[in-house]
C-alpha positions in Angstrom: 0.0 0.0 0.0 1.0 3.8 -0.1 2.6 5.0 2.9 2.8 9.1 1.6 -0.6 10.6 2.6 -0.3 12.6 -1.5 0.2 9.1 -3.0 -3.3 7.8 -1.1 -5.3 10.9 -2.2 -4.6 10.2 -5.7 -5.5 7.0 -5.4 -9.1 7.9 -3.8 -9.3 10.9 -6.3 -8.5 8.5 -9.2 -11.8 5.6 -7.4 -14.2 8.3 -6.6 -13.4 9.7 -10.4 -13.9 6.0 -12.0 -16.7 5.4 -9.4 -18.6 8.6 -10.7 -18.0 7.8 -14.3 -19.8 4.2 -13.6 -22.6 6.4 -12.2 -22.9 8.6 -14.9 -22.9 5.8 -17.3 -25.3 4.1 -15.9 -27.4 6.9 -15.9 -26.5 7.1 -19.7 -27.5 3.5 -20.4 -31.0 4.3 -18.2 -31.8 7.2 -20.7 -30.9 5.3 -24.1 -33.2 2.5 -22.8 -35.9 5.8 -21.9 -35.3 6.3 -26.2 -37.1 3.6 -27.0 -34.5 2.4 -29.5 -34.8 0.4 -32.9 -33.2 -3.2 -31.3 -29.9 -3.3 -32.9 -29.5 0.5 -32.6 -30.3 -0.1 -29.0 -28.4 -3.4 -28.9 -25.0 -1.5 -30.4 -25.4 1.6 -27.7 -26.0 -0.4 -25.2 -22.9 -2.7 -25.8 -20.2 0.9 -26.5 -21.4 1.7 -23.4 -20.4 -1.5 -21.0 -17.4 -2.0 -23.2 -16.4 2.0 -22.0 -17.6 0.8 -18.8 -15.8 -2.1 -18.5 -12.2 -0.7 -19.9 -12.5 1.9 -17.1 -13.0 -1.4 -14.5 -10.3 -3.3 -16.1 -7.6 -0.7 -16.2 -8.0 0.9 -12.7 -9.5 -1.6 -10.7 -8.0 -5.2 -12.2 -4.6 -2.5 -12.5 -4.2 -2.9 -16.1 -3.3 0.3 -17.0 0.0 -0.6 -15.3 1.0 -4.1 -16.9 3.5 -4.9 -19.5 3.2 -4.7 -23.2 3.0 -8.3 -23.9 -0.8 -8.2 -21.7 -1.7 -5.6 -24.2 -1.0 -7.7 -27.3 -2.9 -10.8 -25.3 -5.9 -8.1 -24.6 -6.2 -7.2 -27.8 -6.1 -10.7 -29.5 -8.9 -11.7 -27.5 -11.1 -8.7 -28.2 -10.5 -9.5 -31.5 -11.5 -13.2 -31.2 -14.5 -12.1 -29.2 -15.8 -9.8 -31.9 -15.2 -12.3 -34.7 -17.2 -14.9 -32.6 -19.9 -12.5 -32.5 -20.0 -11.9 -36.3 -20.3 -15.5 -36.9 -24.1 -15.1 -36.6 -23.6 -12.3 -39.3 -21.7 -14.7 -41.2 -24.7 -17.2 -41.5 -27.2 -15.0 -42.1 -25.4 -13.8 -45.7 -25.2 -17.5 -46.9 -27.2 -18.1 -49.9 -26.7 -22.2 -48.7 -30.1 -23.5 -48.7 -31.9 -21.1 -50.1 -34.9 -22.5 -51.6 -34.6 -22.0 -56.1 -38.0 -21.8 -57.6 -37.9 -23.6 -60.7 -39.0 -22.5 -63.8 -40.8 -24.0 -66.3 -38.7 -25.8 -69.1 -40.4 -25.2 -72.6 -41.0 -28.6 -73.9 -40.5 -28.0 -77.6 -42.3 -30.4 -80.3 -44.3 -32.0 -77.7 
């Protein structure tokens, strides 16, 4: 822990700061539900706003913002992953696989 008294209040200045941002972002993610939304309009605000939310937990509270590079480059491969796991829904819904083909007639000729 901190033994200098100016080292602890930066540290509670730096909580109470992140703790007020959570507020305030909640508050946020109260009113965007209040807008009555289109879903995936809804469903896209909703998700920037825990993913702002949750950088803010991660970095001061899990003390990422003071870890080596290398944690970084793992972070960031895994958001990646995540995000491409979540397309794969996307991915599926543009295949043309199984589409049903009307057929069309086939002009017998001299019959």
């Amino acid at each position: 822990m901190h033994s200098d008294p100016a080292a602890v209040r930066k540290s509670v200045r730096l909580y109470v700061t992140i703790g007020v941002s959570l507020l305030v972002f909640t508050a946020i993610t109260v009113m965007a539900n209040r807008l009555h939304l289109v879903v995936p309009i809804a469903i896209t605000v909703a998700i920037i706003i825990a993913c702002i939310k949750g950088s803010m937990v991660a970095s001061v509270f899990m003390h990422l913002s003071h870890e080596k590079k290398w944690i970084y480059g793992a972070l960031l491969l895994t958001i990646v992953f995540f995000i491409f796991l979540m397309c794969i829904p996307l991915f599926t819904i543009m295949d043309t696989i199984g589409t049903p083909v009307r057929a069309t007639p086939i002009e017998h000729a001299g019959h």
